[in-house]
DSSP file (Angstrom, degrees, kcal/mol; ACC not computed):
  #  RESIDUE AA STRUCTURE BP1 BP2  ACC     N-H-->O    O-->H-N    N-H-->O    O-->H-N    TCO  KAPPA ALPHA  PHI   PSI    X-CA   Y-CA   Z-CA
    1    1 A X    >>        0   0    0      0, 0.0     4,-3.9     0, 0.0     3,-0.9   0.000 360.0 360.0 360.0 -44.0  115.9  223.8  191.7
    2    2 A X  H 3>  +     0   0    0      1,-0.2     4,-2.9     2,-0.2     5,-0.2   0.903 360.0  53.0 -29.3 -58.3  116.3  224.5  187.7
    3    3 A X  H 3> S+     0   0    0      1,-0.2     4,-1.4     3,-0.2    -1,-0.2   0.780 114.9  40.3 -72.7 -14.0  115.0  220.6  187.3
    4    4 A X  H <> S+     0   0    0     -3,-0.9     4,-2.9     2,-0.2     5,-0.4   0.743 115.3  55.1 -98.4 -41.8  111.4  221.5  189.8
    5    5 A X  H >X S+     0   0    0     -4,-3.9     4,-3.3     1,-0.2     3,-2.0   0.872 108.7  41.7 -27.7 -73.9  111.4  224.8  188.0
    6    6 A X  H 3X S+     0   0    0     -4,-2.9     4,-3.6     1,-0.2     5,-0.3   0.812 119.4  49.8 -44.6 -45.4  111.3  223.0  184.3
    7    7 A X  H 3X S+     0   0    0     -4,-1.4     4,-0.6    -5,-0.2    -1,-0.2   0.752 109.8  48.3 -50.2 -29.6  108.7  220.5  185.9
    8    8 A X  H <X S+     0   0    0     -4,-2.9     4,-4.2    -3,-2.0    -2,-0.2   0.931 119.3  35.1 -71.8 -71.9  106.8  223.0  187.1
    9    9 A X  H  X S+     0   0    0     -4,-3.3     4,-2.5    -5,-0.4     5,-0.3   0.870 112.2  64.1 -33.7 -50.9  106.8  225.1  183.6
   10   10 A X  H  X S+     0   0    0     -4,-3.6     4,-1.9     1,-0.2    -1,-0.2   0.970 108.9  38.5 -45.6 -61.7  106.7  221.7  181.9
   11   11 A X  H  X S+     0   0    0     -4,-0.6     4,-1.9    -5,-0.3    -1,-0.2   0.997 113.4  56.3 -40.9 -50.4  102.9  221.1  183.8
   12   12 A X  H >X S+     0   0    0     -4,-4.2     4,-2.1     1,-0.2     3,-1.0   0.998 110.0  39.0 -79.9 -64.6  101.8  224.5  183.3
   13   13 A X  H 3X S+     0   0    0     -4,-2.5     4,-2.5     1,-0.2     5,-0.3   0.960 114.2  57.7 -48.4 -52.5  102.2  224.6  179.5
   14   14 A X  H 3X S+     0   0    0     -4,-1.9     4,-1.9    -5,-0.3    -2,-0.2   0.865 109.8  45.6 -41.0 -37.3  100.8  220.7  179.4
   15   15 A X  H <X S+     0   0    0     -4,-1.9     4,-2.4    -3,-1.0    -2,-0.2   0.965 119.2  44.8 -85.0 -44.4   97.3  222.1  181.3
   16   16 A X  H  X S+     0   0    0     -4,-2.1     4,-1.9     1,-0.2     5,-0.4   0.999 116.5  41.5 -65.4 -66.2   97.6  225.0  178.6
   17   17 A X  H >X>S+     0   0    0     -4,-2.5     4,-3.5    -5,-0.4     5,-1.8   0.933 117.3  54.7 -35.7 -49.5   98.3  222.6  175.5
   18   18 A X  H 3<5S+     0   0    0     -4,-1.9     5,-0.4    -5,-0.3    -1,-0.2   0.889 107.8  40.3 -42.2 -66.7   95.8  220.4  176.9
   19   19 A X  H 3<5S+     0   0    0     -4,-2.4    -1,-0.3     3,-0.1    -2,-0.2   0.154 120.9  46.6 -91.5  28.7   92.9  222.5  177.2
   20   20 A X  H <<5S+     0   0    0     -4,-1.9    -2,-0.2    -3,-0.6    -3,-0.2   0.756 131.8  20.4 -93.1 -64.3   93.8  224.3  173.6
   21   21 A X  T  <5S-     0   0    0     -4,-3.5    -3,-0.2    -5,-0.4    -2,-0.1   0.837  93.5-132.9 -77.0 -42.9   94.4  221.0  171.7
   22   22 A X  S   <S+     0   0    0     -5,-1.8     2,-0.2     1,-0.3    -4,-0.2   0.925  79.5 101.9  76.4  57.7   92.5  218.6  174.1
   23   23 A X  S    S-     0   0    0     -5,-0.4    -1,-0.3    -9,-0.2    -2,-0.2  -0.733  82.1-114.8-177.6 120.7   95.9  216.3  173.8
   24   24 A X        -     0   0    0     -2,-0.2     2,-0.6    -3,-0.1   -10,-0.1  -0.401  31.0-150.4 -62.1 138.1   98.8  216.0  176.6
   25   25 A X              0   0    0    -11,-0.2    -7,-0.1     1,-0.1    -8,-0.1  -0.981 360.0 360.0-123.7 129.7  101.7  217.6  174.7
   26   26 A X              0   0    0     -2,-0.6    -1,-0.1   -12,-0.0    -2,-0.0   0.129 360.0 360.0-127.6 360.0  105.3  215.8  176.2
């Protein structure tokens, strides 16, 4: 459940990153 968590957070900070920088941050 730890590894869907981190995927999940990992998404939600990329849509954030995205639409700040306007660049997928991995």
């Amino acid at each position: 459940m730890i590894a869907s968590d981190n995927d999940i957070l990992r998404c939600f900070y990329n849509s954030i990153l995205f639409k700040t920088f306007g660049t997928p941050f991995q």
